[in-house]
BAFI-3210 file (N, C-alpha, C; in Angstrom, 3 decimals, decimal comma, padded with zeros to 6 digits):
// residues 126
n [1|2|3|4|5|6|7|8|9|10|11|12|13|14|15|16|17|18|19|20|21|22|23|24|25|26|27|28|29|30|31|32|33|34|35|36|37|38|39|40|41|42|43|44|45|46|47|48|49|50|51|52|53|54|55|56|57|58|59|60|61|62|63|64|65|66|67|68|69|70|71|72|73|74|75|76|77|78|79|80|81|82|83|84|85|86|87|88|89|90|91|92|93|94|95|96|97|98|99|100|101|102|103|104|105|106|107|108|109|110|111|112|113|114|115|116|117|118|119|120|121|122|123|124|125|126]
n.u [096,611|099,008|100,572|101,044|103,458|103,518|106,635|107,677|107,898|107,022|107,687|110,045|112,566|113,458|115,686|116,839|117,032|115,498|114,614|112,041|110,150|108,544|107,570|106,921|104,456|104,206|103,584|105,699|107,901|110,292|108,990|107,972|107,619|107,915|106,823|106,981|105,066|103,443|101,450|100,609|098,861|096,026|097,200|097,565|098,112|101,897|104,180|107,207|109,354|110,494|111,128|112,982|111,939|112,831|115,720|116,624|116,524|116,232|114,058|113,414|111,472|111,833|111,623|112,819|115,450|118,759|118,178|116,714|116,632|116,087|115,836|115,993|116,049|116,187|116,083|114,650|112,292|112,161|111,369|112,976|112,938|115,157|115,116|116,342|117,828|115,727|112,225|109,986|107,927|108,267|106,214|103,820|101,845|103,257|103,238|103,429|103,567|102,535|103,010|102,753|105,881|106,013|107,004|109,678|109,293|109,800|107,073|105,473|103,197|100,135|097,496|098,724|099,542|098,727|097,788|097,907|099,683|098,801|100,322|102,154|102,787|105,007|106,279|107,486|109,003|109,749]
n.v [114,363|113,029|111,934|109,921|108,122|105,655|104,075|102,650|099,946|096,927|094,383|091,771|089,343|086,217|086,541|089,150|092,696|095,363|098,848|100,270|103,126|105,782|108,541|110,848|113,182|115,567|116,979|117,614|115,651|113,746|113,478|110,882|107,264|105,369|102,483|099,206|097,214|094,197|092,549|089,866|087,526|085,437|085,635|087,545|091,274|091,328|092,067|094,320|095,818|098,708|101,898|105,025|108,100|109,881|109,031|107,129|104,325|101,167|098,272|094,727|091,940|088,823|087,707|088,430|089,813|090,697|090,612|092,255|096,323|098,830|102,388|105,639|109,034|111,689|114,757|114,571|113,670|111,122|107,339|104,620|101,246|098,886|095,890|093,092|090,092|089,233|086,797|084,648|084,267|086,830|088,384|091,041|093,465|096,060|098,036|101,143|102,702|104,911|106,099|107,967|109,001|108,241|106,930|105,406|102,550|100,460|099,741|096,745|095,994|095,448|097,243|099,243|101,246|104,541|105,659|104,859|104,334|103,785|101,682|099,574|097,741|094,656|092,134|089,081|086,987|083,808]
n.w [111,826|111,385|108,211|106,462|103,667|101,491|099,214|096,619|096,104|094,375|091,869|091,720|091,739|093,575|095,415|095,109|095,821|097,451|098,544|100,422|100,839|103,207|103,375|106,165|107,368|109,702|112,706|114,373|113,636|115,108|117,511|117,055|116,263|114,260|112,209|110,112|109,073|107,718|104,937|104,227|101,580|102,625|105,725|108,649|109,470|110,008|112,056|111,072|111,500|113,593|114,223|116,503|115,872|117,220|118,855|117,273|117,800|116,714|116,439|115,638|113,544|114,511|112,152|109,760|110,912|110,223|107,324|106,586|106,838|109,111|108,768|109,441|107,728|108,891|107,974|106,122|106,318|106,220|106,283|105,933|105,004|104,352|101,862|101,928|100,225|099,430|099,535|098,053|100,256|101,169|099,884|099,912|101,213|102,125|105,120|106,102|109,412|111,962|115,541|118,690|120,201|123,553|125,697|126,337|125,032|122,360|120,130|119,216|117,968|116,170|116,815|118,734|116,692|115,713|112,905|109,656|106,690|102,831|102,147|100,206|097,503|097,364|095,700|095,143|092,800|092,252]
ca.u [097,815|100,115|100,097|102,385|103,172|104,741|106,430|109,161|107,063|107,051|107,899|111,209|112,884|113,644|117,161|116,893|117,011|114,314|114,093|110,789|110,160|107,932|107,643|106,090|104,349|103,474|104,564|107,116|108,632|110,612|108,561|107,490|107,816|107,577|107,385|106,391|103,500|103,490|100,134|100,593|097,903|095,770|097,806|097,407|099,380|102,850|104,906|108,014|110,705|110,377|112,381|112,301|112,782|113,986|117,063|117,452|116,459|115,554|113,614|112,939|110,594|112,801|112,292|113,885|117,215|119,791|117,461|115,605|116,890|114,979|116,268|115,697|116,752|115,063|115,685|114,119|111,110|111,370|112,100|113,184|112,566|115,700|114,945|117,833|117,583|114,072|112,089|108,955|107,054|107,982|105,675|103,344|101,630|103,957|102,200|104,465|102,439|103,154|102,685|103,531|106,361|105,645|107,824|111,186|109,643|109,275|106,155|105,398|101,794|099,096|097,157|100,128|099,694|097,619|098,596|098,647|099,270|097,935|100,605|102,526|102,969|105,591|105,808|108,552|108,479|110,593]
ca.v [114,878|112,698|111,344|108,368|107,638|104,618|104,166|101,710|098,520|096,155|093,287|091,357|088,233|085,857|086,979|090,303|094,068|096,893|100,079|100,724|104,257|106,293|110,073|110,969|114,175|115,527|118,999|117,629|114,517|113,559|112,630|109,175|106,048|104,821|101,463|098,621|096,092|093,276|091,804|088,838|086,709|085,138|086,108|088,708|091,779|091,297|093,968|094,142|096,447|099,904|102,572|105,840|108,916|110,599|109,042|106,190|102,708|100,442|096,898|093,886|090,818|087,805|086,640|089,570|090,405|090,145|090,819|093,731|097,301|100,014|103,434|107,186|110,427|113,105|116,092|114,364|112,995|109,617|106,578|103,723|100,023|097,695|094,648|092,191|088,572|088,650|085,633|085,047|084,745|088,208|089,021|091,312|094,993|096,942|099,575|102,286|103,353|105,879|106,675|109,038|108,176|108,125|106,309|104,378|101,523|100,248|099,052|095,999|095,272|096,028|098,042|099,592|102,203|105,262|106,035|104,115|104,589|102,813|100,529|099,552|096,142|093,874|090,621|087,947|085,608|082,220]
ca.w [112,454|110,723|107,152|105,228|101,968|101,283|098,024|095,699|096,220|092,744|091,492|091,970|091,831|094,633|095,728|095,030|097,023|097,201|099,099|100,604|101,899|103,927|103,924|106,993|107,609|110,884|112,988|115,256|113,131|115,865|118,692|116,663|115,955|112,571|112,180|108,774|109,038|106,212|105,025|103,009|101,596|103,526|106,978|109,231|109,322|110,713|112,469|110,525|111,579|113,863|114,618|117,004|114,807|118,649|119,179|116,315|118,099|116,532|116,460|114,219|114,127|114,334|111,029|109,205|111,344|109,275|106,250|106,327|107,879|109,029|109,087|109,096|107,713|109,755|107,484|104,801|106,916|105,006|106,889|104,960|105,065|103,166|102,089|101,155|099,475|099,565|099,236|098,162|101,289|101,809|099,161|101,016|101,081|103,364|105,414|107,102|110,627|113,062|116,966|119,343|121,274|124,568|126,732|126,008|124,440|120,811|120,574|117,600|118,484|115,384|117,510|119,480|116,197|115,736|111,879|108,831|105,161|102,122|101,664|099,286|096,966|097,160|094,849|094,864|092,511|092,489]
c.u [099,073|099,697|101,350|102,360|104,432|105,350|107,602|109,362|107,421|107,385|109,294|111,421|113,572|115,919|117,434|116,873|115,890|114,667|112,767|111,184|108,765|108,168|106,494|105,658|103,626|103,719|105,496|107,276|109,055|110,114|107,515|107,809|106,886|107,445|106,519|106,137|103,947|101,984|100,460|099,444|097,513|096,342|097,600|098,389|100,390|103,513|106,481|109,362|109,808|111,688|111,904|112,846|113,393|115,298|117,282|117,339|115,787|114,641|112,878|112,544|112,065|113,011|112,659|115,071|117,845|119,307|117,442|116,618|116,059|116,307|115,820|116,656|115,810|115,092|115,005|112,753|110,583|112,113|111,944|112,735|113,752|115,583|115,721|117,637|116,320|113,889|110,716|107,540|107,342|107,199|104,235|102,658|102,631|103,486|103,550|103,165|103,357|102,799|103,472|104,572|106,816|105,998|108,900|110,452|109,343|108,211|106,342|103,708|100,553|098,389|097,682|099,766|098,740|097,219|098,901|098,640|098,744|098,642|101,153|102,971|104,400|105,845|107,295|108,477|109,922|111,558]
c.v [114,327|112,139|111,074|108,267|106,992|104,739|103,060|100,160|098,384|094,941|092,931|089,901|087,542|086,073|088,709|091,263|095,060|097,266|100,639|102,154|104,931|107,688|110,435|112,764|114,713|116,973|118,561|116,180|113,321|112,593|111,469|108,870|105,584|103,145|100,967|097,227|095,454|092,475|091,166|088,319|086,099|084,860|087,463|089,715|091,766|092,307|093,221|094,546|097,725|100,806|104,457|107,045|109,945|110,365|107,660|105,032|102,052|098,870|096,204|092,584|089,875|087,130|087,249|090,537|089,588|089,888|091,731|095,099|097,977|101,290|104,722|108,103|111,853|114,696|115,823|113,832|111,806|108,618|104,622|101,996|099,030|096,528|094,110|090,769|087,859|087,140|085,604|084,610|086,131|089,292|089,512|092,495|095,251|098,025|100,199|102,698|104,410|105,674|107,383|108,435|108,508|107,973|105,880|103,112|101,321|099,333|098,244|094,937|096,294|097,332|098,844|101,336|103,180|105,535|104,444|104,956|103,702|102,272|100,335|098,210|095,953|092,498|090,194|086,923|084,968|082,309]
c.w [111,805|109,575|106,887|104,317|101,779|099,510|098,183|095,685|094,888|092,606|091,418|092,222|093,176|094,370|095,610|096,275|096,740|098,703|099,334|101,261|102,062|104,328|105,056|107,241|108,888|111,585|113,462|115,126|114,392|117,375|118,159|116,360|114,778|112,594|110,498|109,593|107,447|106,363|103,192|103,087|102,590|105,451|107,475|109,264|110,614|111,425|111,792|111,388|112,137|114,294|115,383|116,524|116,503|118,686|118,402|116,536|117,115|116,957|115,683|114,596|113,647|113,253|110,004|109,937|110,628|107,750|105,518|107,326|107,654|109,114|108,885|108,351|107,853|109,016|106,311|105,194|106,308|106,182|106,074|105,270|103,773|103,085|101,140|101,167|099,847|099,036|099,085|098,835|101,602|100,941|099,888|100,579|102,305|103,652|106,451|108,212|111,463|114,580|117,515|120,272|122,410|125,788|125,939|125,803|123,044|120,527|118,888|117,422|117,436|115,540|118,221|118,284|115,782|113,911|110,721|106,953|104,753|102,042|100,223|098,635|096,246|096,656|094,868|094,374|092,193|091,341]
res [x|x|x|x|x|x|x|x|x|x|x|x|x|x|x|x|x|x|x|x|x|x|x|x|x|x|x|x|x|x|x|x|x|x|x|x|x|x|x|x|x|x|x|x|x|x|x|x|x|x|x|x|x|x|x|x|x|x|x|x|x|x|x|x|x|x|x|x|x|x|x|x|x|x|x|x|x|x|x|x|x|x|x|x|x|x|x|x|x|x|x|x|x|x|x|x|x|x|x|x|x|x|x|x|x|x|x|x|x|x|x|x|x|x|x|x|x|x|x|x|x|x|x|x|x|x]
***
């Protein structure tokens, strides 16, 4: 029902910016929630950053506000992921996920999502 494709992962130096994105395909865009998962080495995956392509909320794990943004652009069905003065613990796969959304909340719980892509690689080195 829905399919992701992350892309603009690579290699980068600590201080640096990248643009992750996420074209999402689905019938009615709109009624989900996108959010990005990080799976670094040996750690589990994180919930990063979500956002509700309905009406634009967002929410972010506490240790990328003021980092990282999420955002959409709904006629383009891509929803972005910026990441600013990376570091390299945030060297990671980034997975874009989906769910339906449901109620008024933003969920940031692994399982919480129905929807994933493959992910895409992020490297920061020192």
């Amino acid at each position: 029902q829905v399919q992701l494709a992350e892309s603009g992962g690579g290699l980068v130096q600590a201080g640096d910016s990248r643009r992750l994105s996420c074209t999402v395909s689905a019938r009615t865009t709109n009624e989900y929630t996108i959010a990005w998962f990080q799976k670094a080495p040996v750690k589990e995956r994180e919930f990063v950053a979500a956002v509700r392509l309905d009406d634009g909320r967002t929410r972010y794990a506490e240790s990328v506000k003021g980092r990282f943004t999420i955002s959409s652009d709904n006629a383009k069905n891509t929803v972005y992921l910026q990441l600013n003065n990376l570091k390299p613990e945030d060297t990671a796969v980034y997975y874009c996920v989906a769910r339906h959304s449901d109620n008024q909340y933003i969920y940031a719980g692994l399982y919480d999502y129905d929807y994933w892509g493959q992910g895409t690689q992020v490297t920061v080195s020192s």
